[in-house]
C-alpha positions in Angstrom: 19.4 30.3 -53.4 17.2 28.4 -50.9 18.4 28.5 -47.2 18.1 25.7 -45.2 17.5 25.3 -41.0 18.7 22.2 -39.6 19.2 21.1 -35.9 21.1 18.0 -34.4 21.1 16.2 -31.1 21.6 12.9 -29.4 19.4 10.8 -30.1 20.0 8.3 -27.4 21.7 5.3 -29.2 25.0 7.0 -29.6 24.2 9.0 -32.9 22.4 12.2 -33.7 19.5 13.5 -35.1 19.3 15.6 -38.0 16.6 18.0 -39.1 16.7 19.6 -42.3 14.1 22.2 -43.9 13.8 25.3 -46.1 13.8 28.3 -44.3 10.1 29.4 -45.5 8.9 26.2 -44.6 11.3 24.4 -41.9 12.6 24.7 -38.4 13.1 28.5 -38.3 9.8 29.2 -39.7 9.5 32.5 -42.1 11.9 34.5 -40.2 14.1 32.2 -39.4 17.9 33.5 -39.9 20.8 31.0 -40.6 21.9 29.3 -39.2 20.0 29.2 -36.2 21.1 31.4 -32.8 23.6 29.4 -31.3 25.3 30.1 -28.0 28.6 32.3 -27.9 30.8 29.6 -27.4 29.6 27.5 -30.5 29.3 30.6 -33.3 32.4 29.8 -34.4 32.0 26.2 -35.4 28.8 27.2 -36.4 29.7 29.4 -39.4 31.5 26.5 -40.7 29.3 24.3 -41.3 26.8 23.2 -44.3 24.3 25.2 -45.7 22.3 23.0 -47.9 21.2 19.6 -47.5 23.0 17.5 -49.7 25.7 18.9 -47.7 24.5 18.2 -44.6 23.7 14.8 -45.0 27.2 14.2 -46.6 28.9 15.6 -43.9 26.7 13.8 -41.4 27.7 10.3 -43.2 31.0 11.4 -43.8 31.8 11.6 -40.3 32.2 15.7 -40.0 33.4 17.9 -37.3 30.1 20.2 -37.2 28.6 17.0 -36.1 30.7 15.6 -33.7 32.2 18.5 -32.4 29.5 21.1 -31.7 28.1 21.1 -28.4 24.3 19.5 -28.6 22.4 21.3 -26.7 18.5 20.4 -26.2 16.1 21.6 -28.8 14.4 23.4 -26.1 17.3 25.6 -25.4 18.1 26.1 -29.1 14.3 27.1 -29.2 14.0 24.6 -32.2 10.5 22.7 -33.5 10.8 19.0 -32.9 8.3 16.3 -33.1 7.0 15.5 -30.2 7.5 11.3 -28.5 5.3 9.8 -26.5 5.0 6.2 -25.4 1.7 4.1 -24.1 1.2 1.1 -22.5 -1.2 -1.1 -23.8 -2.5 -3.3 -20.6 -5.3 -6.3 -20.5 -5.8 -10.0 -20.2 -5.2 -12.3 -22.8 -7.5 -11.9 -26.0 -8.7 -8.9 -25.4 -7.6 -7.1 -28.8 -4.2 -5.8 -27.6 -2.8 -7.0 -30.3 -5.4 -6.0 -32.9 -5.5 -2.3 -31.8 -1.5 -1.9 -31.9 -2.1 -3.3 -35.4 -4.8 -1.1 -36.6 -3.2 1.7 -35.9 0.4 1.5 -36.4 0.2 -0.9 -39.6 2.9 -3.4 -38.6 2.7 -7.0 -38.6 1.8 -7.3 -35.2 0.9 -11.1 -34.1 -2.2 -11.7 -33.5 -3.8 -14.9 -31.9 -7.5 -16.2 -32.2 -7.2 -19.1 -29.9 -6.7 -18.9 -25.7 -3.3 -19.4 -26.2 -1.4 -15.8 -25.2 0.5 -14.4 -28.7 2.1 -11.6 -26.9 5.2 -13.1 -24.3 7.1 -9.8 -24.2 6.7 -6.6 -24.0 7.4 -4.5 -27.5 7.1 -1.0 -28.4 5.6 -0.7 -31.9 5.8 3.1 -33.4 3.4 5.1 -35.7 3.1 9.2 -36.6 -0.2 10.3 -35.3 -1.9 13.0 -37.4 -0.9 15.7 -34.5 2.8 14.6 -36.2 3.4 12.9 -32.6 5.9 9.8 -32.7 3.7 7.1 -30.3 5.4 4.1 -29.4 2.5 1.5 -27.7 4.0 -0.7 -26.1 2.5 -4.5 -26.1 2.2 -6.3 -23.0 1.4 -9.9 -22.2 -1.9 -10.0 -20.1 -1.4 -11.4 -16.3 -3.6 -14.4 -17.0 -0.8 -15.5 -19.7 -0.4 -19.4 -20.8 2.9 -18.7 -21.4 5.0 -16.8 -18.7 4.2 -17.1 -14.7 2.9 -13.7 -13.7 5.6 -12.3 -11.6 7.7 -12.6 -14.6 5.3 -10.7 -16.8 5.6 -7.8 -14.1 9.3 -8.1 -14.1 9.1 -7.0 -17.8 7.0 -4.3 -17.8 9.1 -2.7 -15.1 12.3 -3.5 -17.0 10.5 -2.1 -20.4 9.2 1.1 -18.7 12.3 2.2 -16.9 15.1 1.4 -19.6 16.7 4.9 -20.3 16.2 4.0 -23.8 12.6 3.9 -23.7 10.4 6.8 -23.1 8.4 7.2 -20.0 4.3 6.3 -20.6 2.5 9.5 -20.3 -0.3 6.5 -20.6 -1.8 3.5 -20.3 -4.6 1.8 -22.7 -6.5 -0.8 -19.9 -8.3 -3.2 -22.7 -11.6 -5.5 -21.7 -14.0 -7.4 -23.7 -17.8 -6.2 -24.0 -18.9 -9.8 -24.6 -17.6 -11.1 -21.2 -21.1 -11.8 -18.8 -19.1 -11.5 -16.3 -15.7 -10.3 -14.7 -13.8 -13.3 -14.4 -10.7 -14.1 -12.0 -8.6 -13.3 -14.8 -10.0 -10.2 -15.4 -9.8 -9.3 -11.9 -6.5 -10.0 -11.7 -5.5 -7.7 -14.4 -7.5 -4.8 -13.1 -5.9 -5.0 -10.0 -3.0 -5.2 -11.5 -3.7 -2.6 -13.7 -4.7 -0.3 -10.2 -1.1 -1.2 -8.9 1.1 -0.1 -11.7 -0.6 2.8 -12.3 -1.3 4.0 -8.8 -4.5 6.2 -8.3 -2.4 9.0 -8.9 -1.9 8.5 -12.3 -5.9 7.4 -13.2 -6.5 10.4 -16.0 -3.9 9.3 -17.7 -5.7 6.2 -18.0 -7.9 5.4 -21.1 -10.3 2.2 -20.4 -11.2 0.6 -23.8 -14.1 -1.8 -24.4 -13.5 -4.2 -27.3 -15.0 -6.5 -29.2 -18.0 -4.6 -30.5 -17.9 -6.0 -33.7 -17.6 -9.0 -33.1 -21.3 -8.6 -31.1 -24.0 -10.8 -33.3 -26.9 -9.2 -35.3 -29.1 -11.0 -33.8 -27.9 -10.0 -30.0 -29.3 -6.5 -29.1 -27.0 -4.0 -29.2 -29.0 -2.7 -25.2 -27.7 -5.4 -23.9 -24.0 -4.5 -24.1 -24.7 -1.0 -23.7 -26.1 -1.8 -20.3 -22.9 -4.1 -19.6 -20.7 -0.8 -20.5 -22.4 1.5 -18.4 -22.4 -1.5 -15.4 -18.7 -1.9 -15.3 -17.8 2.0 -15.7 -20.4 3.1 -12.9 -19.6 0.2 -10.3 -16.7 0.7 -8.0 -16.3 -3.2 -8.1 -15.0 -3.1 -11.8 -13.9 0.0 -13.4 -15.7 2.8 -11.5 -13.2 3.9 -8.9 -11.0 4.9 -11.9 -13.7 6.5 -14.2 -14.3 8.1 -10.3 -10.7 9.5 -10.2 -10.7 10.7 -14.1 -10.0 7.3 -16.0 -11.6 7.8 -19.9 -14.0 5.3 -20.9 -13.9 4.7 -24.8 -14.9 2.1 -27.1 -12.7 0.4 -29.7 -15.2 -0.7 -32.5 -12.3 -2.6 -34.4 -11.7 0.3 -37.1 -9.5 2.9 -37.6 -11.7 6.0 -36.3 -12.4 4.3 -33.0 -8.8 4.0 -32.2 -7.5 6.9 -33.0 -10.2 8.4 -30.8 -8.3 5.9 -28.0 -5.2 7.6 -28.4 -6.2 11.2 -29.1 -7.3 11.5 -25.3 -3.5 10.4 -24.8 -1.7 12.3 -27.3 -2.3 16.0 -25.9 -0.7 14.9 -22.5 3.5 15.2 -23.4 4.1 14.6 -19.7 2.6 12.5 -17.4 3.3 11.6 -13.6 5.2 8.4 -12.8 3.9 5.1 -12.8 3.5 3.9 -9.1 6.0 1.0 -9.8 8.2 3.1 -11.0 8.2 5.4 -7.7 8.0 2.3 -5.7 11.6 0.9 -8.0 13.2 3.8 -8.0 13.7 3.6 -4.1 15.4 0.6 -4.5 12.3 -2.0 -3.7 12.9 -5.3 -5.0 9.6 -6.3 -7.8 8.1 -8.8 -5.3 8.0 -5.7 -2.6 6.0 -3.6 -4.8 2.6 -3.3 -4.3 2.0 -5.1 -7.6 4.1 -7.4 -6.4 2.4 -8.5 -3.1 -0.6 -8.7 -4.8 0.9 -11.5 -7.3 2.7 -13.3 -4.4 -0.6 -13.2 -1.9 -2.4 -14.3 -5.4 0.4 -17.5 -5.9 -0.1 -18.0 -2.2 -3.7 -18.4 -2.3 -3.1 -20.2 -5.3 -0.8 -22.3 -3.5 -3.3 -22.9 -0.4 -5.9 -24.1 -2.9 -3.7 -26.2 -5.0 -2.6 -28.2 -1.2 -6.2 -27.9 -0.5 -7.3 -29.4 -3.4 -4.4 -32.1 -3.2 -5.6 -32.8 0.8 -9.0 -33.6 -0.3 -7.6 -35.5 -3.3 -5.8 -37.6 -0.9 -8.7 -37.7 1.7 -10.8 -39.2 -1.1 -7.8 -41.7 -2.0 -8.1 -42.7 1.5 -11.7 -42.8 1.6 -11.7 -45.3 -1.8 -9.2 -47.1 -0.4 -11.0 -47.6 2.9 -14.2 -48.3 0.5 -12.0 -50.5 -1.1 -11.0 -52.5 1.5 -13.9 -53.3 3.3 -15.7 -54.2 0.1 -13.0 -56.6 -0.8 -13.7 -58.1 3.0 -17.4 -58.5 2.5 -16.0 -60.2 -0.9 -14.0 -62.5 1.0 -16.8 -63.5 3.8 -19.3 -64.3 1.2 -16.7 -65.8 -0.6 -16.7 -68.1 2.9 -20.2 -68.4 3.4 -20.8 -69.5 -0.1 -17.8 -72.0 1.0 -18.7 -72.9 3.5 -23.0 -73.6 2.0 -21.8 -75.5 -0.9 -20.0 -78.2 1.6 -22.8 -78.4 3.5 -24.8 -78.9 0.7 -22.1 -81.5 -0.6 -22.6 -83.6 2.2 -25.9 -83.7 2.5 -26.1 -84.9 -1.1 -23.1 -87.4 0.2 -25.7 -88.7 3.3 -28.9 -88.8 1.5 -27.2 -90.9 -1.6 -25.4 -93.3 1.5 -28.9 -93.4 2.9 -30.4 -94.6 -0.7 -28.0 -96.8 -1.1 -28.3 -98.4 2.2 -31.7 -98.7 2.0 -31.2 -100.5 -1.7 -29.0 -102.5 -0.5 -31.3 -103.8 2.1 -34.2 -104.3 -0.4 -32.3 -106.5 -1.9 -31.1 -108.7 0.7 -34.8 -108.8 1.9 -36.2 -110.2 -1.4 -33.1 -113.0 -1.4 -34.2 -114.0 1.9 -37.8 -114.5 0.9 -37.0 -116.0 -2.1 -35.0 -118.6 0.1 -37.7 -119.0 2.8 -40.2 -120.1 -0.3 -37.6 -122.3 -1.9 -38.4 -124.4 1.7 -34.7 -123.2 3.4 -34.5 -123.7 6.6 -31.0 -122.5 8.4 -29.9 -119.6 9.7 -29.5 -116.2 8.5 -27.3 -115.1 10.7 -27.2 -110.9 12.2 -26.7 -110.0 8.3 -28.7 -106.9 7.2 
């Protein structure tokens, strides 16, 4: 009959874990004895309990004592085999390829978006086995120039993802940029920084600082051009050379599956890691906006702030200036609405005094040619003062 090893222990959502494999192959390895070398106080229950696995798993469903009862201890101290957990974050600006790479590699149905509109708005751990048979949870996080969330909310997340009990510590984090950017943008900027306060410089080679977007480059664009922009932003302390400087990883993620496995097999070797900054700077009790992340968000929404009034003052400055323009144009508008006024009565009566001239002077001609015609028709009398 085939012997079976099995091992059980919290696994951290009120149940238990249950391993089961035969004895040539399994837990114990070849010389494996059963069941497995339990601790004095424990051999008792220990005899008692299943030997093969449909009776295992029965008595694990049915509720049974040798699985509620027994005293777990840690597979370490039962000097069992388990598969190895790790967790990554997965860190970048908006539509970079966070998205696409958690995708690739774990096959879920991960969102994607193609537009500048963020996808991600909250942080989600998305699992796959690795061929080392390492469980890696990478953990999807909404980029710091998000459309979506303000910024110190996004932060507030992270932190709250990261240090849940129920979530494993990061003995990583995947920093994400695109190739095809010319240039590091404020966005971009912010993230880095960001990225350098989380981490802490500390924790720099556990970093892995991904390119993307090589395949998206076009045929016709030479491929010396973005090699050129690789080796810019991983040698200048300006973008990502302090960290390559301090043992960050530079890879590229050519949108396949080879290229990011690469990405996480500098990460998967490294079952420990230190503690994120952030989480040293929580765990003594620091409110989010007093970590150093933090300030750099609230001295970024101040500045942000001072612009925005700056750029309403000047807004209002040129209101006032239009106005102003305004104003005095509509009073030159009104004086030459005077002037002209003022002309076209002048010109009215001087029409009105050169007709009263003509018609005086008519009206003269023609009581000079009734007088003559008198004056030949032999009268005699007086004409009197008449004009």
């Amino acid at each position: 009959m085939v012997q079976y090893t099995h091992q059980t222990w919290p696994d951290g959502s009120g149940g238990h874990i249950v391993n089961v494999a035969p004895r040539e192959h399994g837990i114990g390895g070849a010389q494996s004895t059963y069941p497995p070398q339990l601790p004095a106080h424990t051999a008792q229950r220990a005899r008692s309990m299943p030997s093969t696995p449909s009776e295992i798993l029965e008595s694990s469903t049915a509720g049974s004592s040798w699985v509620s009862d027994v005293p777990r201890n840690s597979p370490q101290e039962e000097g069992w085999t388990t598969r190895p957990k790790i967790s990554i974050l997965v860190m970048g600006g908006t539509g970079v390829g966070k998205s696409a790479l958690i995708a690739k590699l774990t096959g879920s149905p991960v969102k994607l978006g193609h537009t500048l509109q963020s996808c991600t708005t909250q942080c989600k751990g998305w699992n796959y086995i690795h061929e080392s048979n390492t469980t890696v949870t990478l953990i999807d996080t909404p980029g710091f120039d998000d459309t979506v969330r303000p910024d110190m909310e996004i932060l507030a997340s992270i932190a709250s993802y990261i240090r849940d009990p129920r979530h494993a510590p990061p003995v990583g984090v995947i920093y994400m940029h695109r190739i095809t950017d010319k240039k590091m943008t404020g966005a971009s900027r912010m993230n880095l920084e960001m990225l350098r306060a989380v981490c802490g410089e500390h924790y720099f080679q556990n970093v892995v600082l991904v390119t993307s977007m090589w395949d998206t480059i076009p045929a016709a664009r030479p491929l010396s051009e973005f090699e050129a922009r690789e080796a810019e932003l991983m040698a200048s302390t300006e973008f990502l050379g302090d960290l390559v400087d301090k043992g960050a990883n530079p890879r590229r993620y050519l949108g396949d599956g080879p290229s990011a496995t690469q990405i996480v097999d500098v990460l998967c070797n490294k079952h420990q890691a230190p503690p994120l900054k952030i989480t040293l700077e929580l765990s003594r009790s620091m409110q989010i906006e007093d970590t150093t992340a933090g300030r750099i968000l609230t001295a970024e929404l101040r500045k942000r702030e001072k612009k925005r009034l700056h750029e309403i003052e000047e807004e209002r400055e040129e209101e006032r200036m239009l106005r102003a323009e305004l104003a005095e144009t509509e009073a030159k508008v009104r004086d030459n609405e005077r002037r002209l006024r003022a002309e076209i009565e002048r010109e009215r009566r001087a029409r009105k005094r050169q007709e009263d001239a003509e018609e005086l002077q008519e009206h003269r001609g023609r009581n000079f040619a009734i007088k003559a015609a008198m004056i030949a028709a032999g009268w005699t009398g007086h004409f009197g003062d008449r004009r």
